[in-house]
C-alpha positions in Angstrom: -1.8 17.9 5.2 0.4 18.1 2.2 0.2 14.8 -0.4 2.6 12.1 0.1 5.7 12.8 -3.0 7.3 9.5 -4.4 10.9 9.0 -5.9 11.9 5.7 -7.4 15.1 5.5 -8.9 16.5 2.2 -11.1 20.0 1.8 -12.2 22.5 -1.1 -12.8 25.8 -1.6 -11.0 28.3 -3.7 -12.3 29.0 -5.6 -9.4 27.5 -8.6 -7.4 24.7 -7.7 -5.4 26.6 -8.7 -2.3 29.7 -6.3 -3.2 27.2 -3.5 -4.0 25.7 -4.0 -0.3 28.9 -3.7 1.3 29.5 -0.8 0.0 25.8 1.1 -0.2 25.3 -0.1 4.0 28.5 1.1 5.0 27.9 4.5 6.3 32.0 5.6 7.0 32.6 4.8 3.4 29.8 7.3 2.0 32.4 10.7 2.0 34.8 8.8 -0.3 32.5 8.1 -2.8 28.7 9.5 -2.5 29.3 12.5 -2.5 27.7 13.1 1.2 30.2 15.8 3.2 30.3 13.3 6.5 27.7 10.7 7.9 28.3 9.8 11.4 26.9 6.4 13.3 25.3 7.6 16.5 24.0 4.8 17.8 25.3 1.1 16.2 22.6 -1.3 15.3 22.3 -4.8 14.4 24.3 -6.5 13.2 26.9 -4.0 13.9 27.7 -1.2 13.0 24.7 -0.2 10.8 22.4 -2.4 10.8 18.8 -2.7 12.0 17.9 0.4 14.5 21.6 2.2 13.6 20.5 5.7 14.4 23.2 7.7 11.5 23.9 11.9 10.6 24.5 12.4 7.1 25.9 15.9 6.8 25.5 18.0 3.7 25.2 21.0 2.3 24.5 23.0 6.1 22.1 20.2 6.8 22.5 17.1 9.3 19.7 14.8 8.8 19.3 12.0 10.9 18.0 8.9 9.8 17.4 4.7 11.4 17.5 1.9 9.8 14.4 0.5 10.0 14.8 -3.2 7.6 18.0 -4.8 7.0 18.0 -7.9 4.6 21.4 -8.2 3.4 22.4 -8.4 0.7 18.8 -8.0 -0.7 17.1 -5.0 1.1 17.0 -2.1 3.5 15.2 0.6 4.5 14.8 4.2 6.7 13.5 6.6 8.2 14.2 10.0 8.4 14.2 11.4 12.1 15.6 14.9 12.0 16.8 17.8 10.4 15.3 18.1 6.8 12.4 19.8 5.9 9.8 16.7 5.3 7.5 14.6 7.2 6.7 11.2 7.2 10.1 10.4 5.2 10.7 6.7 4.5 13.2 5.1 2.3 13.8 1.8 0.9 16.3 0.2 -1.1 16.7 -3.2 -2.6 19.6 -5.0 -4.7 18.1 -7.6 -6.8 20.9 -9.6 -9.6 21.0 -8.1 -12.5 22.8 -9.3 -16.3 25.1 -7.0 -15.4 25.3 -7.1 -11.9 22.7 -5.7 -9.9 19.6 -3.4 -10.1 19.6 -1.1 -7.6 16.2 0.7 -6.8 15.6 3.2 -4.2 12.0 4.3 -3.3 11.5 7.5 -1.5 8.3 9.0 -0.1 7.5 12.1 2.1 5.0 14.9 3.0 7.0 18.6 2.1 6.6 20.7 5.6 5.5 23.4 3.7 2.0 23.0 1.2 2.7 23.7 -2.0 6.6 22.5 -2.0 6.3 19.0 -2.3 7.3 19.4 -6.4 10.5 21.5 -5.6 11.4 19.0 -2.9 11.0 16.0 -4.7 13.4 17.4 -7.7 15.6 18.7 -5.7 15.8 14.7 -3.5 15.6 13.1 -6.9 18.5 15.0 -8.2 20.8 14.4 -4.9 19.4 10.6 -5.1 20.6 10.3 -8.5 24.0 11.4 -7.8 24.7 9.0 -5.1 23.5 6.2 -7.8 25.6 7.9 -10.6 28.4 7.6 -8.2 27.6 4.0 -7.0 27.7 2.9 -10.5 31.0 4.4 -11.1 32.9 2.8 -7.3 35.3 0.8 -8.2 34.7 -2.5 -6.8 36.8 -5.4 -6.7 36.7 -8.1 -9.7 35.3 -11.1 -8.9 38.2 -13.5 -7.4 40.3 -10.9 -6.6 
């Protein structure tokens, strides 16, 4: 069986953690702004619509991976799984908004097993970069001010 890859990504949002979990949970919002072609709620979870055991598609690319939430702490954590469609095994995924100086810190942890041996170092780069992105893009939303 292939090794188990790791990702973990950091970065700062200038935003209050609640405001940054509104927007990072909210899977119709994810075209606008992560840079994801469509993700689609398939089955709602709790609380509604996508929380724990929300079964989503995120469409990208020619792919439609399906993932469920498996953890949902807001505003401080949640976490996946992956359930179909990409080339991995054992995919798990966890994110957690923790206050920051500047707003929050954002990390998201990743690991998986590559489906083919031997691939597990092209997969991770090529999941790092597309994780990075969405955080890039995060960083950048344009969230309300505070009191506004």
């Amino acid at each position: 069986m292939p090794p188990m890859q790791r990702i973990e990504l950091s970065r700062e949002i200038p935003a209050p953690p609640q405001a940054v979990w509104d927007v990072f949970t909210a899977h119709e919002g994810w075209s606008d702004w992560a840079g994801i072609a469509e993700v689609v709620l398939r089955q709602e979870g709790y609380p509604p619509p996508n929380g724990l055991g929300a079964i989503r598609v995120v469409r990208q690319s020619g792919l439609a991976v399906e993932e469920e939430i498996t953890a949902f702490d807001p505003p401080k954590r949640m976490a996946y799984r992956l359930t179909a469609g990409a080339p991995l095994r054992d995919h798990h995924g966890e994110v957690s908004f923790e206050p920051h100086e500047s707003g929050t810190r954002l990390t998201w942890r990743v690991e998986f097993r590559p489906w083919i041996p031997g691939t597990g170092f092209l997969v991770r780069r090529a999941l790092e970069r597309t994780l990075r992105g969405v955080l890039t893009r995060l960083a950048a939303y344009p969230f309300a001010s505070p009191g506004a």
